[in-house]
N, C-alpha and C positions, 0 to 999 in steps of 0.2 A: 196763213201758217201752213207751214208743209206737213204733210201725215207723218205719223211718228210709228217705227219703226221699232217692234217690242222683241227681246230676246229675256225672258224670265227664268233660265236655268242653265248657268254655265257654270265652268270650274277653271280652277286655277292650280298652280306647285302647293296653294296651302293644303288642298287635298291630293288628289290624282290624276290632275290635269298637269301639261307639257308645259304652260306660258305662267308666267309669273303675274300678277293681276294688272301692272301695269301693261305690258304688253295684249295682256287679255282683252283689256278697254280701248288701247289703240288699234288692234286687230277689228274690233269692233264697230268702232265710231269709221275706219278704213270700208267697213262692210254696209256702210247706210246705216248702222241702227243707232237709234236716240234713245231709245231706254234699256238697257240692261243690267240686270240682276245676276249678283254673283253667288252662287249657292253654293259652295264648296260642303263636303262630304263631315258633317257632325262638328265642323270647325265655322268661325267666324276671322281667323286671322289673317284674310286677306282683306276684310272690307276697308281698313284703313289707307290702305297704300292704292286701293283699285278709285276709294272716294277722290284722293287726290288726282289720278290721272283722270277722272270723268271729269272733275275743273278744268282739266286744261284740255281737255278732249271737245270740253263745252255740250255732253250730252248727262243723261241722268241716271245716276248711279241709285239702284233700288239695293238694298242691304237686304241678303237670304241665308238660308243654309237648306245643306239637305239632311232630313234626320233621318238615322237608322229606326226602323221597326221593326220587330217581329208579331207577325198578326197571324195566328190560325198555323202555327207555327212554317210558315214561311217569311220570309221578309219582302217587303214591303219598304220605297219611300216615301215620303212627305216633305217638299217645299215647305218651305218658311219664308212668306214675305213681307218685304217693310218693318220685318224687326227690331226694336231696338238692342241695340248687341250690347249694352253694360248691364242689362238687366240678369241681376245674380239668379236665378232659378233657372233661366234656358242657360245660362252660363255652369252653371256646377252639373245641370244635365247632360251637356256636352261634351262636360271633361272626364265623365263616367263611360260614357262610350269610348272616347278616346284613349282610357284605360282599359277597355279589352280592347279596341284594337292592336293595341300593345303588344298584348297579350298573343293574339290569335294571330299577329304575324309570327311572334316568335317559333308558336305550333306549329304553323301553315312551313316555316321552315323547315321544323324539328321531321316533319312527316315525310319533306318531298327527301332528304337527306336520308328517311331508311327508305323509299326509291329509289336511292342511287342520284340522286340528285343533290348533289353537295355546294354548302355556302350559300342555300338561292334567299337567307333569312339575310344574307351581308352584301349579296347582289343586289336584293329588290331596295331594303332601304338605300342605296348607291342611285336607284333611281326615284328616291321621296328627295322630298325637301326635309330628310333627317328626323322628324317628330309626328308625321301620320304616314304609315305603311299601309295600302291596303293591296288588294289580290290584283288589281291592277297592273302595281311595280310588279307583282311577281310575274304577271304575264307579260310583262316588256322583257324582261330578264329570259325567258324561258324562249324568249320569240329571239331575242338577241344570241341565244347562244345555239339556236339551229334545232330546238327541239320541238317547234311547233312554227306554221306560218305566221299567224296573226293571233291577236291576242283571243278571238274567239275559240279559237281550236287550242289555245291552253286552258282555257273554260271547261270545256267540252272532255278533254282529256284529263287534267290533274283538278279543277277544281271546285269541282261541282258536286253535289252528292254522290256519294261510291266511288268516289275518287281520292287517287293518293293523298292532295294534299288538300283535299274539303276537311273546313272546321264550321261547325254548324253557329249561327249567329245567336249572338243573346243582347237584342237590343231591348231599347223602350219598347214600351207598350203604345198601342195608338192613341190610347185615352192620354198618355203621358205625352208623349211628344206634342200632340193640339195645344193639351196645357199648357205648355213651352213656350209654343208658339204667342198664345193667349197671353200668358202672363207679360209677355216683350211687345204686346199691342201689333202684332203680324196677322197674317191672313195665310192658313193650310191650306195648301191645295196636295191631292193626289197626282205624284207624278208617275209620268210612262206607264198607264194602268195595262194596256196591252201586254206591257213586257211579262206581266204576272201570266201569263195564261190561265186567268181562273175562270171559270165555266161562271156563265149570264148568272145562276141562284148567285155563286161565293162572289162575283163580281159586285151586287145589289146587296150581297151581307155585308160587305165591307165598307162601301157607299151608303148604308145605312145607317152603320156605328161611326163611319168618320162623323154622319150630319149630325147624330147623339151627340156627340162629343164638343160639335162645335166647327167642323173644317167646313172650308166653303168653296174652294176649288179643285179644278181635275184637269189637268194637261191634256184638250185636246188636241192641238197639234204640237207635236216634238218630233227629233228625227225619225225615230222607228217607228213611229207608226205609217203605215200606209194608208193609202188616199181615203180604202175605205174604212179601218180604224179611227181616221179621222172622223170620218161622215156617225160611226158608229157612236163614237164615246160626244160627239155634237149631242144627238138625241139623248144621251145615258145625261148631258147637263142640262137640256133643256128640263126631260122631264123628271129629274131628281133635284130640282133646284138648286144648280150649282154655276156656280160664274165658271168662267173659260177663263185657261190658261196657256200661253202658248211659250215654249223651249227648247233650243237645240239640244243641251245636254252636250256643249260641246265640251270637249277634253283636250284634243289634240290638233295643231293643224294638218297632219299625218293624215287623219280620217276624213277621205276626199269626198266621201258621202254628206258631212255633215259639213257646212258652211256657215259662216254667226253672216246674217242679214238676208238668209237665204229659203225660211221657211214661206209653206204660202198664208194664206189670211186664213183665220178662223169663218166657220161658216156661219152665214148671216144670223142664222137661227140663236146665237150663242150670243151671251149676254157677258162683255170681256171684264175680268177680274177687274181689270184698271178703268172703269167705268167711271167708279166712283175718286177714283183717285185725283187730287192735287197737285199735278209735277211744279206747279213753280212752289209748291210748300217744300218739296226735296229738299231742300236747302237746310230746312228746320228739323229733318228727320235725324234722330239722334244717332248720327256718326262721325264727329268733329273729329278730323284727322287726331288731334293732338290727346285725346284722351280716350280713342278707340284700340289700340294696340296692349290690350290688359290681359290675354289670356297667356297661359303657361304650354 
C-alpha cells in the first residue's frame, strides 16, 4: 500500500478560499495527497459537494471546519475534525458566527468608506461566494484596486488593530467551540499556533485550557510555520500530550508559497492525529452527499 499523503486544513469559495470544493479535491488528489480535509472558516457548506469529488477523485474526504475563537481576548482557531456536519449544536453554533460575520463585514465596510474608501462592503462580497464575507475578500478587493500589494500589506495597513477598517472579533469561546466539536463526535486540534505570537507562559495557558476542555491536537506542520516552529510546537505535542496535525491552510492557487501535497512530514517524535483513524470506515462517516447540504 503506498504511503498516504495527509493535507488536514484547507478552504474553499464556501469560505475564503479561490476554488470551489470540487476543484479544491481535484487540485489535490493532482498534488499526491490521499487524504484531505476541508475546513472552511465557521461553515460546513462545502463538505457535500467536495465528498462527491473525493469519490471520483478516489482519495478520502475527511469532513472539518475551522471555528472562530476569542480566547484572552485575542482570536484564536480551532480545527474541527471528522465531524459530523448534521449534528444541530455545532450547526446552530456556526450559524451564530456567521451572523456577525454578517455583521462585521458590513462595519468593516462602513469604516473603510469614512477612509475614503468607497463600495469596498459591495466589492469584497463580489469576491465571496455571496453568504460568508470575510477580511480576506476585503483584502483581495483593496489589493485589486491598487491600494496595497498583497493581501498582507492590506492586513498590516487597514486591518488589523488601529486601523481604519479593524472590527474587533466576538467569537465562541474555547470551551464552546471543543464542545461543538465534541458534540459532532470530531477531534480539536489548535491551528497555525505560531501565527498567535503568544509568549511560551500564554502559549502553555492556552494548551492547557484547550486539554481542560477536551482538544486533542495542535498543527505542527502548516505553511507558516518555519522549519524550526515546526521542531518547536513537535516538542510543545510530545510533551503536552497532544496528537500531531499537519495543514496547508491553503486558500488560493495564487499563493506560490503554499502548495496542497507539498508539506514535509511531521517529526518522528509526534504521535499523528490520524493514528488511530479508520480511512476505509470514511465511507460511513456521516456526510452522504444527498442529506449534507442543510445549512442556510
Amino acid at each position: 500500500m503506498s504511503e498516504q499523503i495527509y493535507d488536514l486544513h484547507t478552504h474553499s469559495i464556501a469560505s475564503d478560499g479561490t476554488l470551489t470544493p470540487t476543484a479544491l479535491v481535484t487540485r489535490a488528489a493532482a498534488a499526491g495527497v490521499t487524504v484531505l480535509a476541508l475546513t472552511d472558516h465557521d461553515t460546513t457548506a462545502g463538505i457535500a459537494e467536495a465528498v462527491v469529488a473525493a469519490q471520483t477523485e478516489g482519495i478520502t474526504l475527511i469532513p472539518g471546519v475551522e471555528i472562530s475563537v476569542t480566547w484572552n481576548s485575542r482570536t484564536v482557531h480551532i480545527v474541527g475534525l471528522r465531524v459530523d456536519i448534521k449534528q444541530p449544536l455545532l450547526q446552530t453554533g456556526l450559524a451564530e458566527l456567521r451572523t456577525f460575520r454578517a455583521w462585521r463585514a458590513e462595519e468593516i465596510g462602513a469604516r473603510l468608506a469614512k477612509h475614503g474608501i468607497a463600495d469596498a462592503y459591495e466589492g469584497a462580497r463580489e469576491f465571496s461566494n455571496g453568504t460568508l464575507i470575510g477580511r480576506t475578500h476585503f483584502a483581495r478587493l483593496l489589493v485589486k484596486r491598487g491600494l496595497a500589494l498583497d493581501n498582507s500589506e492590506v492586513f498590516r495597513r487597514f486591518l488589523v488593530h488601529g486601523k481604519p477598517g479593524h472590527v474587533a472579533g466576538q467569537w465562541a469561546t474555547l470551551e464552546t467551540a471543543v464542545g461543538w466539536i465534541h458534540a459532532a463526535g470530531g477531534q480539536a486540534v489548535i491551528a497555525h499556533p505560531a501565527r498567535y505570537r503568544l509568549t511560551r507562559t500564554q502559549l502553555l495557558k492556552l494548551i492547557g485550557e484547550f486539554r481542560e476542555h477536551g482538544g486533542t491536537g495542535i498543527e505542527v506542520v502548516t505553511s507558516t510555520h518555519s522549519r524550526d516552529e515546526v521542531l518547536n510546537f513537535a516538542v510543545h505535542a510530545q510533551t503536552q500530550q497532544l496528537l500531531a496535525s499537519v495543514g496547508s491552510d491553503f486558500h488560493s492557487p495564487e499563493h506560490t508559497w503554499l502548495q496542497l501535497g507539498r508539506l514535509p512530514p511531521l517529526p518522528n517524535d509526534c504521535t499523528p492525529i490520524w493514528q488511530t483513524w479508520s480511512l476505509s470506515d470514511a465511507a460511513s462517516l456521516p456526510v452522504a452527499p444527498a442529506r449534507m447540504n442543510t445549512e442556510s
